[in-house]
Each structure stands twice: as structure tokens, then as C-alpha cells.
N, C-alpha and C positions, 0 to 999 in steps of 0.2 A: 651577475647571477644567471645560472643558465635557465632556459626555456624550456616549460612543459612540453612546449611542442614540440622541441629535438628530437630529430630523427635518432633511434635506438642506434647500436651496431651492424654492419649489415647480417652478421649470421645468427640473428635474430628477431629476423624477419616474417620466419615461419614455420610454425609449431613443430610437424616434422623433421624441421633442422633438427632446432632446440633439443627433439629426441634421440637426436646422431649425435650431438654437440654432445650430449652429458652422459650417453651410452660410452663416448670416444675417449671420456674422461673417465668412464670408471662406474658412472652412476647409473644405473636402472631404473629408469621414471617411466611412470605411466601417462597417459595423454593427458590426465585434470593435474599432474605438479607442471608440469611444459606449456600448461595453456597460462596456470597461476604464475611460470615467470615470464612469458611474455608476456602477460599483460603488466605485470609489475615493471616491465622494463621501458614498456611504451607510453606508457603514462604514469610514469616515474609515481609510482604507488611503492607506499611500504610494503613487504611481505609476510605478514603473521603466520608462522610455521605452531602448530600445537600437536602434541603427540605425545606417545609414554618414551620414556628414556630408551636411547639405543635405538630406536629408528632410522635416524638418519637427517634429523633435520637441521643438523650444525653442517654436516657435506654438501647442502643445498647450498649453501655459500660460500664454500670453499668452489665448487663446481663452477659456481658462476662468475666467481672472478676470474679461476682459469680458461673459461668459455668466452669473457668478455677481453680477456689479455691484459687484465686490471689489477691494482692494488686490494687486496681485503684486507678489513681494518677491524677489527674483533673487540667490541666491549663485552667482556664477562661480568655478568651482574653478579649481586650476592648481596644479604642482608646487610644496610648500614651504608651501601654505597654511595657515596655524596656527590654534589655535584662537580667540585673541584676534583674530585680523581678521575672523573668522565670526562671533566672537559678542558681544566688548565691549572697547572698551578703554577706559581711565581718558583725562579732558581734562586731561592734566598742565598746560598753561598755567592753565587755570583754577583748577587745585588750589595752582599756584605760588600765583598771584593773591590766593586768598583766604587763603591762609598768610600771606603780608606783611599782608593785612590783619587777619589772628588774634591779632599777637604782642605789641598793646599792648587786648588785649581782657579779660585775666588769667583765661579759661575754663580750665580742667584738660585737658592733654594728650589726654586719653580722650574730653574732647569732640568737642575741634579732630578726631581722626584719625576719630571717626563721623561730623563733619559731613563733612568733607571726601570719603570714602569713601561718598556718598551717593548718589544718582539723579541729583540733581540736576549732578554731575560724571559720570556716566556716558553713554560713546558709544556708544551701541544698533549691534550689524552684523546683518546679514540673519537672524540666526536669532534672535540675543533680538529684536529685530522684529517677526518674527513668532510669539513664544511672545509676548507681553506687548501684543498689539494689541488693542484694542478693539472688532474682530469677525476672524470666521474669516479670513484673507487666503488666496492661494496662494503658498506659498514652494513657487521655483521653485530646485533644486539643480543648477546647469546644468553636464555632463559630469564628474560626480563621478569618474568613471574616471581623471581627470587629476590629484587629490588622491592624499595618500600615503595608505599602508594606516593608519598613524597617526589621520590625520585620518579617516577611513570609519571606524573604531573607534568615536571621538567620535560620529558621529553616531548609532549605536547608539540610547543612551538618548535622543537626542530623537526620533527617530522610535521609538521605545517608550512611553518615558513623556511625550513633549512637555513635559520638565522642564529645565532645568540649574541648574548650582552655581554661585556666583558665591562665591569664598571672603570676600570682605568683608559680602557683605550675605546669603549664604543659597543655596538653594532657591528658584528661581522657575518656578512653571506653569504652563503657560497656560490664560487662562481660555477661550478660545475656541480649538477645534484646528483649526489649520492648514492646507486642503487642499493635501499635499504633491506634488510631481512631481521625479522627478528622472530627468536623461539621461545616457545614456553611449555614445561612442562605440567601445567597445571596445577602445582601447588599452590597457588592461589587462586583467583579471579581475578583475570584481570580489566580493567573501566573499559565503560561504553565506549565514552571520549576515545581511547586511546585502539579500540573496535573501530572505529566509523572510520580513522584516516587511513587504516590498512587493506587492503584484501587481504582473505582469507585462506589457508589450508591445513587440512586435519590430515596426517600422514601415518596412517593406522600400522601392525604388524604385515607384514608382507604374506600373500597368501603361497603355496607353493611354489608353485611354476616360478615366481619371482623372489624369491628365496634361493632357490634352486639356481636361475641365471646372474644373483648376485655373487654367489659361491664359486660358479664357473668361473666369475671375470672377474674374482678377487684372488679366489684359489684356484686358477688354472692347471696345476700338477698333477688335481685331486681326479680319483677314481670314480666312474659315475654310480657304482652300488654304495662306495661309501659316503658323496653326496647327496643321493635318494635317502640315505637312511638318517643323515643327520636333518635334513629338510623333514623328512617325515619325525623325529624324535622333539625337533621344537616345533611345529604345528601341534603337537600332543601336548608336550610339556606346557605349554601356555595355557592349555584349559586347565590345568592345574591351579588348587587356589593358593600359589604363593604370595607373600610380598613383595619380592619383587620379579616380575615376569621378565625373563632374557631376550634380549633383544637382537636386533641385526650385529650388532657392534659384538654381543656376545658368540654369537653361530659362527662367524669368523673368527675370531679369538680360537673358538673349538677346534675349527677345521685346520687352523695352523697346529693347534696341538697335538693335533691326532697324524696330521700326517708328520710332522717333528720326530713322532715314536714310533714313525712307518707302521701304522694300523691301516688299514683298508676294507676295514668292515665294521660294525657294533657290537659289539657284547660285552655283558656286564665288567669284565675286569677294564677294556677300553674305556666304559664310561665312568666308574670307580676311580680310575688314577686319573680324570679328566674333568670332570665334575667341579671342581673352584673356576673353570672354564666358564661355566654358565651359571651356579649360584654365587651371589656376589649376598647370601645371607645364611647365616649358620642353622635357623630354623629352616630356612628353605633346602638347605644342603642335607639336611636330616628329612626330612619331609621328600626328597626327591629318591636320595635311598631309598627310604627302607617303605617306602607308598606307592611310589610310582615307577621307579627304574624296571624293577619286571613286564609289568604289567603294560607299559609303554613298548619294552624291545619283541614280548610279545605280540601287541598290536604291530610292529614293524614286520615282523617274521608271517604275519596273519595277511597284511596288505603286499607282500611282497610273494606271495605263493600263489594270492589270488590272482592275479596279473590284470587286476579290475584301474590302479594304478591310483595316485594321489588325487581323488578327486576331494570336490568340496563335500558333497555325501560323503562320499566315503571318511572322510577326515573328522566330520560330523558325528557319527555310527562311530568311529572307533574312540574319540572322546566322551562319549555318552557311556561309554562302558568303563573307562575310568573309575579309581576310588572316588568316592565324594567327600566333601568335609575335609577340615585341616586337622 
């Protein structure tokens, strides 16, 4: 089993790397997500990512394994999820198989059920995976919130001991630990217990400027009035009271599509034929029409004359002026 005290990778050694390392990948992180994976990686701590959908905190571990030169190993939680689909199940075909082939072999029952109960019939899931891998991977635990309390229990000891129990064949540990991450988008609450072994990070809406420099480095193509304007149209649109507010993952989505139909500017008929782009709810889609879509490209037309530019004020001051109410 490997040592807490193992020296990390070398190109994460030092927070500013970390910020080259995942800018060089694609990601735009600010100095408190660089500092939460260094220290995650140095003291092999879990990483509890929490935030609204479309953030970006499932890329946080995509990043780092391409940063680390590692395997990532993705459990998707979801309601009902047990612990043989996280962690092992038996190849019953194959165990059939080699029974018929046991029975004219005259070995002692106690063999046949050890061979059969072996490795060799066992089907590895995301977490014996990565307890049993042959260097540190990053097991990524994706929206654990979505699992029962049941299952978050179980995780317990493998984020403690990065151990588990396999009742046919034992105890197994890993010999290399893990770097873990795991997200949640708060549909639930999730335990203390399962708080205290992690560090922490709350990965909020991106404020302009960093909006605006993820757009660059994702849509590179893109024209800089028509990425000011989509930057300024979802800092707006979020103070809007939707169900569901559009996220990182949605603003690209957009930018592909706007430049797809060669648009290089906003206005109403662009955002009309574009709009499933960013409401991903039929109320919201209706509610973005016929409430806000003006009143928003006017606020754009208003900050962009002014030449006062996307400030936080400013951004502030033009959503206050907003319709209210749904």
C-alpha cells in the first residue's frame, strides 16, 4: 500500500505550475481550485467539488489526470446504486463455463469453489479499479449526492483506508493511492463523516473576465464583440429566476452554435433560433423569451455604448433593472 508521504508528481509541486498545467490543458482555474489540488495531491486527501450543474467540476478531473499522465476512472453515481456495481461483480457465464468444465476433472469441491471464486473470474468496477491499479490513477466519484445514504456510508472506508473486503477472497489495498475527486451538486446533503475526510471546494458561476477567457480557449475562432456579448448575455441571464440557470458547459454549447450559423453579433433573431442552446427547460425557454431576451440585448447595447465595460458594478446595476418575479 502506498505512503501518505509520497512525494506527489514533480509538476505539482507548485501552485503556479498547477496554473500553467491546467490553463495548458484547457481549464481556467483560479489560485483557491490550484491550491485545493495541490493540496489534494500532497496529502493524498479526497476532493469534494460542490457547485450548480455546468460549472466545471467533472473537468477538474479529467484535467488532472491529463496533468498527472494518469488513468481516470469515473464512477457515475445515481439513485439505487449498490455496492457490487461500484465495486466487483462475479463473470457468472464464465464461472458457469468452467464448472461444466470441473465436473469430469474429480478435484475436491473446495478446489473447484477457490478456483472458480478467483481473480481470474472477477469483474473489476470503478473503485476496485482503482484500489488495485498498478499506479496512482484519479478516481473520479461523479455527483455522489445522487447515491443513497447507504452507498456514501460504503465509501467511508475506502476513502479512509483505501481498502475493501471481498468476502470470497479477502481484504484488498491499494498499493498505489488514488487521487480522488468527488462532486456533488447538492441535491442532497451530504454526511459529516463523509465532510471531514475530504477537502473542500465550492466552484461558483464564472464571473466575466473568466467566462470570457474560457470562451477564448475553448472557442478560439470566435469574434471578441461576439464573445463580449455572449459573456455579458449569461452574467444577465443568471440573475434571472429560472429553474434552471445555464452554465459554463451551456455558454459553449452557445458559442459553437452561433458561430456554426456564422453570427458574429446578438440580436434577437441570433438568440431565437439559439435558445435550446441555453434553456434546457420549456418554462425557462418561455420565461427567457418573451421576459427577458429584450430587456437583456438591451442591457448589452446599454454596457457596450457606454464603454464603462463589464464590470462587477456594472453587471450588478444592469441586473437590478431586470424584470422581477417568474
Amino acid at each position: 500500500m502506498a505512503s501518505v508521504s509520497e512525494q506527489p508528481p514533480h509538476q505539482f509541486r507548485g501552485i503556479p505550475q498547477i496554473m500553467e498545467i491546467l490553463e495548458g490543458q484547457g481549464y481556467i482555474a483560479g489560485r483557491d481550485l490550484a491550491t485545493s489540488i495541490h493540496l489534494s495531491v500532497v496529502l493524498h486527501k479526497p476532493l469534494l467539488i460542490e457547485g450548480a450543474a455546468g460549472v466545471g467540476k467533472t473537468e477538474v478531473a479529467k484535467v488532472m489526470a491529463r496533468a498527472l499522465d494518469t488513468n481516470l476512472i469515473r464512477l457515475q453515481c445515481y439513485e439505487g446504486l449498490d455496492v457490487h456495481t461500484a465495486l466487483y461483480e462475479w463473470n457468472y457465464q464464465r464461472q458457469m463455463l468452467r464448472i461444466k468444465l470441473e465436473e469430469s476433472t474429480g478435484r475436491p469441491v473446495e478446489e473447484k469453489e477457490h478456483l472458480i471464486f478467483s481473480e481470474p473470474f472477477l469483474l473489476k468496477r470503478p473503485l476496485l479499479q482503482a484500489i488495485t491499479a498498478d499506479h496512482a490513477p484519479v478516481l473520479l466519484i461523479d455527483e455522489v449526492d445522487r447515491a443513497d445514504e447507504e452507498f456514501e456510508a460504503f465509501l467511508l472506508e475506502v476513502l479512509s483506508e483505501f481498502q475493501v473486503s471481498i468476502p470470497e477472497i479477502g481484504t484488498v489495498r491499494a498499493r498505489y493511492i488514488p487521487y480522488v475527486v468527488l462532486t456533488s451538486n447538492r441535491t442532497r446533503e451530504l454526511s459529516d463523516a463523509l465532510r471531514r475526510r475530504c477537502l473542500y471546494l465550492w466552484i461558483d458561476y464564472p464571473s466575466f473576465e473568466k467566462e470570457l477567457a474560457i470562451i477564448r480557449t475553448k472557442v478560439p475562432e470566435i469574434n471578441t464583440r461576439l464573445a463580449d456579448q455572449i459573456c455579458g448575455f449569461m452574467q444577465l441571464v443568471r440573475a434571472a429566476p429560472l429553474a434552471k440557470t445555464p452554465g459554463i458547459a451551456e455558454t459553449l454549447d452557445w458559442s459553437a452554435a452561433l458561430m456554426a450559423l456564422h453570427r458574429d453579433h446578438l440580436d434577437p433573431a441570433a438568440v431565437e433560433e439559439t435558445l435550446g442552446c441555453l434553456c434546457k427547460d420549456q418554462e425557462d425557454l418561455v420565461r427567457v423569451r418573451t421576459q427577458y431576451l429584450r430587456p437583456i440585448l438591451d442591457a448589452i447595447e446599454t454596457a457596450g455604448a457606454s464603454g464603462d465595460g463589464w464590470t462587477p458594478e456594472r453587471i450588478a446595476q444592469l441586473s437590478a433593472q431586470l424584470p422581477k418575479g417568474r
